[in-house]
C-alpha positions in Angstrom: 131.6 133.0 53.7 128.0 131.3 53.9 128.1 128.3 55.4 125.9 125.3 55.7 126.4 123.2 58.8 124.6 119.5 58.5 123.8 117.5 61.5 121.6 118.2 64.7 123.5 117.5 68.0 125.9 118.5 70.2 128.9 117.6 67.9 127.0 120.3 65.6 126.4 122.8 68.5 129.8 123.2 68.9 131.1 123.2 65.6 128.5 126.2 65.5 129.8 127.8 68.5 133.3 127.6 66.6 132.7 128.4 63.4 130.4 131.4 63.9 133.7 133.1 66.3 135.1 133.1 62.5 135.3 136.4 61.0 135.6 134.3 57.8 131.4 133.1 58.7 129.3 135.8 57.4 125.9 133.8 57.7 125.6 130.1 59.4 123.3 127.9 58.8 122.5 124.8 60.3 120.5 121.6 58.6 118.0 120.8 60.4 120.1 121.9 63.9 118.4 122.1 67.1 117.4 124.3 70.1 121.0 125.4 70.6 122.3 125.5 67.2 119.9 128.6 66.7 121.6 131.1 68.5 124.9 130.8 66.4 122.8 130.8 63.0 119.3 129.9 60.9 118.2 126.2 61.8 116.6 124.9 58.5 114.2 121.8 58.0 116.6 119.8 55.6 117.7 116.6 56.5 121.6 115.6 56.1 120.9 113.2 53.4 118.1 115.2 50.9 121.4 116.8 48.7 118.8 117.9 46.6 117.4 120.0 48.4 120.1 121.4 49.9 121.4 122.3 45.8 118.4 124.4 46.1 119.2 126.1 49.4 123.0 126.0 48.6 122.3 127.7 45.3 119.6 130.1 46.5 121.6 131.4 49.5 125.1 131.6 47.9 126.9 128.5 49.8 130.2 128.7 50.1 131.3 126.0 52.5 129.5 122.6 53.8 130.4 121.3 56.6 129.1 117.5 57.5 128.5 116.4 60.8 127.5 113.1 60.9 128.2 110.0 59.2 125.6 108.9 57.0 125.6 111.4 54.3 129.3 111.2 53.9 129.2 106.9 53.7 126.3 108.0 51.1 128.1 110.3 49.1 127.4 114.0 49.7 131.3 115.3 48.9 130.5 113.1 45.8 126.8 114.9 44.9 128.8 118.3 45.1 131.8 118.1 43.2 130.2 116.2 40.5 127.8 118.9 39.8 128.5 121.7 37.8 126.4 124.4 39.6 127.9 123.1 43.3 131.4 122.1 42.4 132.9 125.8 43.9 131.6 125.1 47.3 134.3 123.8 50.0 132.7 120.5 51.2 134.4 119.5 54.7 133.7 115.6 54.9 135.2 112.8 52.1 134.2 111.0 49.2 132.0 108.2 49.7 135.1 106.3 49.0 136.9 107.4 51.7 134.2 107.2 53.9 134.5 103.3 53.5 136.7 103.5 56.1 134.2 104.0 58.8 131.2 103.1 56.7 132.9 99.0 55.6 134.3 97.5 58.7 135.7 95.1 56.0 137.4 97.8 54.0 139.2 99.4 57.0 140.5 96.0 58.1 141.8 95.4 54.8 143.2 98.9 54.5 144.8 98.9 57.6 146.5 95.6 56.1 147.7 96.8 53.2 149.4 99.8 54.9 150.9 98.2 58.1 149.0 99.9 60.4 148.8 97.8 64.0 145.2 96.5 64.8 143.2 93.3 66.3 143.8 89.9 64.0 140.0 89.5 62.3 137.9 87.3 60.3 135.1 88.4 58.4 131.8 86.4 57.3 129.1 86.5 55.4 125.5 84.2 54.5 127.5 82.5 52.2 131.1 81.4 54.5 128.3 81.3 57.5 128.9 77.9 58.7 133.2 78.3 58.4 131.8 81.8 60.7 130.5 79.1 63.4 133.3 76.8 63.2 135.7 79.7 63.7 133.6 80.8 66.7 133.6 77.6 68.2 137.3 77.4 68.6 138.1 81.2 69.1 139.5 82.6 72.4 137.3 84.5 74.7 136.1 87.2 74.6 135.4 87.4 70.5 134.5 91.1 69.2 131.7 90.8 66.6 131.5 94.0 64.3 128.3 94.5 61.7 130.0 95.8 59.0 128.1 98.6 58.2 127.0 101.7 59.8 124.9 100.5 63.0 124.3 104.2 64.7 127.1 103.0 67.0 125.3 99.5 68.1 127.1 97.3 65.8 129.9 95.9 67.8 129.2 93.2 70.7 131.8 91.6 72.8 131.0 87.9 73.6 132.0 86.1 76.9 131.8 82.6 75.4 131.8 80.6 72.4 128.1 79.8 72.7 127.0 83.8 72.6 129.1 85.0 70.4 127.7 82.0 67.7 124.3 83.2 68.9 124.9 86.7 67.8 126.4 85.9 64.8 123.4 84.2 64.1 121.5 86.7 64.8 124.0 89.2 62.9 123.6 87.8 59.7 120.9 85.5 58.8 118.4 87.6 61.6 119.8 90.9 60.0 120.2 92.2 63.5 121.0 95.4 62.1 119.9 95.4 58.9 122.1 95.2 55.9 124.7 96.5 57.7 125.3 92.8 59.4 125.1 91.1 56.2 129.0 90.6 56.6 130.4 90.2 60.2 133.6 90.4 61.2 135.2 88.4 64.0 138.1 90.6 65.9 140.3 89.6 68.4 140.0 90.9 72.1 142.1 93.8 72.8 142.5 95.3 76.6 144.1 98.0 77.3 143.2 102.3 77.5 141.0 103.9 74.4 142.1 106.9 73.2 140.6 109.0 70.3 142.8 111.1 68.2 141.4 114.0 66.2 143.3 114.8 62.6 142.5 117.4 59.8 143.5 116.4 56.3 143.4 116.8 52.8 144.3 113.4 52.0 148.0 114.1 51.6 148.8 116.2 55.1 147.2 116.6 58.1 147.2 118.5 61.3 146.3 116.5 64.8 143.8 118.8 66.1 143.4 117.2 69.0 142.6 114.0 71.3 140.3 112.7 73.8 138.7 109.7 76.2 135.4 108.6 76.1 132.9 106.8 78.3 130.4 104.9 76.5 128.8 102.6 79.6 125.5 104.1 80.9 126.6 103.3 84.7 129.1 104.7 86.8 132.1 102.7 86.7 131.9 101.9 83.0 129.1 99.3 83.7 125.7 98.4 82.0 124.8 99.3 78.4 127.0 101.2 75.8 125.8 104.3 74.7 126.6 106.8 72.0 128.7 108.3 75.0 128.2 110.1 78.4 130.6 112.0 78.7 134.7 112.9 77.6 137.5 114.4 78.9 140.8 115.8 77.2 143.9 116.0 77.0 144.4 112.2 78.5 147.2 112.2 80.8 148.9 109.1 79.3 148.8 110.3 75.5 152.2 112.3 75.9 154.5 113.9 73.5 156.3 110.2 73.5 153.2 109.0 72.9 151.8 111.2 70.0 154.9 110.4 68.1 154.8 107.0 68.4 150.7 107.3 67.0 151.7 109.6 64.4 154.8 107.4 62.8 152.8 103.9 63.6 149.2 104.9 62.7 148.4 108.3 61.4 151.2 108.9 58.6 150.6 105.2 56.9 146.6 106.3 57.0 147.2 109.5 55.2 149.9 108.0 52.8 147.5 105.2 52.0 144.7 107.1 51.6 146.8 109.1 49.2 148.5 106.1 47.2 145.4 104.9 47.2 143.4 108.0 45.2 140.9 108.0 47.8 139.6 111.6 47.6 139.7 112.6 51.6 139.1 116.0 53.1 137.7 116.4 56.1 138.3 114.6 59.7 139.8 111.1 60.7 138.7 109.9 63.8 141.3 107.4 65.2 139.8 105.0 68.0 142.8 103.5 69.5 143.5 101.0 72.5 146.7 101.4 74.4 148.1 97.8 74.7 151.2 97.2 76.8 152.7 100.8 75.6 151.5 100.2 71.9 148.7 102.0 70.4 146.4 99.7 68.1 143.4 101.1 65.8 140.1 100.2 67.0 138.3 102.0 64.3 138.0 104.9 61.6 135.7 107.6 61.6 135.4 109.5 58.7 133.8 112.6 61.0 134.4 114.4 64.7 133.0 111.6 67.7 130.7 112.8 69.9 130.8 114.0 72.7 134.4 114.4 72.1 134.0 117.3 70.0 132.6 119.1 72.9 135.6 119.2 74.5 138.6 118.9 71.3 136.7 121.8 69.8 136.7 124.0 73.0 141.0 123.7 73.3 141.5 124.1 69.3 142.3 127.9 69.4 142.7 128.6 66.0 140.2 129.9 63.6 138.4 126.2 63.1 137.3 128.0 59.4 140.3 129.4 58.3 141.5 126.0 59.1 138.8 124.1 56.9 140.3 126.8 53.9 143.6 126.3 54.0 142.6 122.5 54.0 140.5 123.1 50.5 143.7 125.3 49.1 146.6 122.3 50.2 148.0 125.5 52.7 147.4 122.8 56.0 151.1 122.1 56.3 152.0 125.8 56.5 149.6 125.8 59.6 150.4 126.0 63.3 147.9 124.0 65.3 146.8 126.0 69.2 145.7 124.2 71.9 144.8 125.4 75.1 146.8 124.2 78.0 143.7 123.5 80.1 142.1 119.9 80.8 138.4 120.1 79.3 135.3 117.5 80.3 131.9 117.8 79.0 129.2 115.3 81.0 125.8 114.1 79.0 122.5 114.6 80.8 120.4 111.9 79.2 116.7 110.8 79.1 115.1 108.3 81.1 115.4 104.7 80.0 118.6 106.0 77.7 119.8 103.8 75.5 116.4 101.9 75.7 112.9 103.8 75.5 112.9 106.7 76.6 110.1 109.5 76.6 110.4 112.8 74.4 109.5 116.2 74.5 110.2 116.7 77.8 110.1 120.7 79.5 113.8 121.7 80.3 114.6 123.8 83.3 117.3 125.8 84.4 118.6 126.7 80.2 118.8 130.4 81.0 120.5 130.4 83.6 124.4 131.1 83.6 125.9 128.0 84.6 129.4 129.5 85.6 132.8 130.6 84.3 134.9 128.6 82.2 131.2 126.3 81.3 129.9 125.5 77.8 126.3 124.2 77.2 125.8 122.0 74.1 122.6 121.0 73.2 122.3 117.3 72.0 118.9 116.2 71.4 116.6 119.4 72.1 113.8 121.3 69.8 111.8 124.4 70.6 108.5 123.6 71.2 106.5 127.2 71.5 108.3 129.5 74.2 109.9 126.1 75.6 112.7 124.1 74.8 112.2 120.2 75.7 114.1 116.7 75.2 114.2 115.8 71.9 116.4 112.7 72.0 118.2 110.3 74.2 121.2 112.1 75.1 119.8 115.8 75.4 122.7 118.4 76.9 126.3 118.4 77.0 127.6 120.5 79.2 131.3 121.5 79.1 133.9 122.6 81.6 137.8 124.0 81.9 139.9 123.5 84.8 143.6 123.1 85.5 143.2 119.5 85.4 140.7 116.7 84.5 139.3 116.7 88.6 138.4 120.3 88.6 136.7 120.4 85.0 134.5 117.5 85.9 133.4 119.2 89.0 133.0 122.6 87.2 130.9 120.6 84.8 129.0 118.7 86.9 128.0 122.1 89.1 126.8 123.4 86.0 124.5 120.2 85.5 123.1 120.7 88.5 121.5 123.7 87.7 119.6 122.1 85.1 116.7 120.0 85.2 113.7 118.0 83.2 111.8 114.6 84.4 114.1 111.7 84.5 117.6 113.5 83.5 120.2 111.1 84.4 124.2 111.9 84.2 127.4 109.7 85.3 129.3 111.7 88.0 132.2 109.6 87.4 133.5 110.8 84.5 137.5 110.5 83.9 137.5 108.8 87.8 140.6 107.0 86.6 142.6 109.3 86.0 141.7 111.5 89.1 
């Protein structure tokens, strides 16, 4: 099969990786990729949202498969471009309608969906210019701390959580009649506080069964000790010791089977990934949020442990065959740390010589590249969060150290990394 891979990260990188261990992959190509992506296929300049251009290079090469990465062209319709066109409809598109995207791309929508189907999650309000002044008055008497969600896509910076009454009206101010985020906080909603353990569950589905590929823990906070800005993560570790078999069942009957049965009663055309960001509160899981697409970093290390053929896998999705399939993970914990830019998430300078990228980094180590390009004979930072790099070990403590010695053979001017990652749960 010919496959077009859209997206430029480390999620991508490692769906690479995967994909091209497929004997099923005869060529790979990823859109517009990065410095790593080349070495598992053909990076070309097309960005994730131009779908006519990619009809060109779909056609042109003999597509046979897409595969989306990130977010945006799945909340703007890409599944939807290619099965409504005649010349494109043949080609297995991994990623859902645009429908079905609502559920990450509409905080609204996913709220509401999860309250049609009974699936547990924070009580919410939602807002917009027009109920803005019953958005203050609800503020004013709401417990502390208040969640405040744009509810559109926000490249991950759209939820704040407000320590008193007085910020949280300030940022909803801001939200909506500021447009702190564009139209994206034209409607706000207003969650309750949840504390507890996140947890991100992986699932594979074709809108009427599914297959958990997978799970994993996060760590958004730039410092050590989950403190100072969120970022779009620094680093992840699976499996998490608390998600058990107990657990897993109790997040399948209470969260996952109700999503895919709604998504089904509901004719939402879905087939792709669900990304379930969940909250452990006093033994009960609770959905956070949907994703409509594989988190990052996490798929640097769910991707790693899935030992099946990740291709055959996205076929037998297309065909209705995913029940008939028997999911392998490997046994092994898996962490992946992020070396980021200086100033990450705030300014932060580019193009940026890397050192140490040919070197081997050890056994049992992966190296993702994030936000790289090649720049002549030379491959420099490209982004805020530039490498991932990726570790095995019989536990979560040894695959964080195996990680973090790869790390440290690397080097460019003002790499930062947390060497904390998954300290709770060593």
């Amino acid at each position: 099969m010919n496959i077009l891979l859209l997206g430029s990260g480390g999620r991508e990188h490692a769906l690479a990786w995967k994909m091209k261990q497929s004997p099923l992959c005869s060529s790979l190509f990823i859109a517009p990729g990065n410095a790593g992506t080349s070495a598992f296929g053909i990076n070309v300049n097309i960005g994730v949202n131009d779908f006519a251009v990619q009809k060109t290079f779909c056609l042109k090469h003999n597509i046979d498969m897409v595969v989306v990465g990130p977010e945006d062209p799945l909340v703007n319709g890409v599944y939807d471009f290619y099965k409504n066109d005649e010349a494109l409809e043949h080609i297995i598109v991994v990623g859902p309608s645009a429908k079905g995207a609502q559920l990450e791309g509409s905080k609204t929508f996913s709220k509401q969906f999860m309250q049609r189907h009974n699936i547990p999650t924070a009580a919410y309000a939602e807002f917009d210019d027009l109920s803005f002044e019953q958005g203050v008055d609800y503020l004013e008497e709401h417990a502390l701390p208040i969640v405040l969600k744009a509810d559109g896509l926000a490249a991950g910076k759209g939820v704040l959580i407000c320590q008193s009454n007085e910020e949280a009206i300030e940022v909803f101010t801001s939200m909506i009649k500021g447009r702190q985020f564009g139209e994206a906080s034209s409607r706000v909603v207003v969650e309750e506080f949840l504390a507890g353990i996140e947890i991100s569950v992986f699932v594979l589905t074709n809108g009427s069964d599914y297959k958990i590929i997978g799970h994993a823990k996060d760590y958004k906070r730039i410092g050590e000790g989950d403190t100072g800005l969120n970022t779009g993560g620094m680093g992840c570790v699976s499996p998490v010791p608390f998600a058990d078999a107990f657990f897993m069942k109790k997040v399948e009957k209470n969260i996952i089977k109700p999503t895919i049965k709604g998504l089904y009663s509901e004719g939402l055309e879905y087939k792709g990934f669900v990304f379930f960001g969940l909250i452990l509160v006093n033994d009960e899981p609770f959905v956070i949020e949907y994703n409509c697409r594989m988190g990052d970093p996490e798929t640097e290390v769910v991707i790693p442990r899935l030992n099946n053929d990740l291709v055959a896998l996205f076929v037998a999705m297309d065909k209705g065959e995913l029940e008939e399939q028997r999911i392998e993970i490997d046994e092994r914990a898996c962490c992946t740390v992020m070396a980021v830019s200086g100033g990450y998430p705030g300014d932060y300078k580019k193009d940026i010589a890397i050192e140490g990228l040919t070197e081997g980094l050890g056994e049992d180590v992966l190296l993702f590249h994030a936000g790289t390009r090649q720049a002549g004979d030379t491959i420099v930072t490209n982004g805020g969060r530039v490498l991932a790099v990726s570790a095995f070990g019989s536990g979560i403590k040894e695959a964080v150290n195996t990680a973090k010695k790869g790390l440290e053979k690397i080097s460019f001017e003002g790499m930062y990394y947390r060497k904390d990652i998954g300290y709770e749960f060593e």
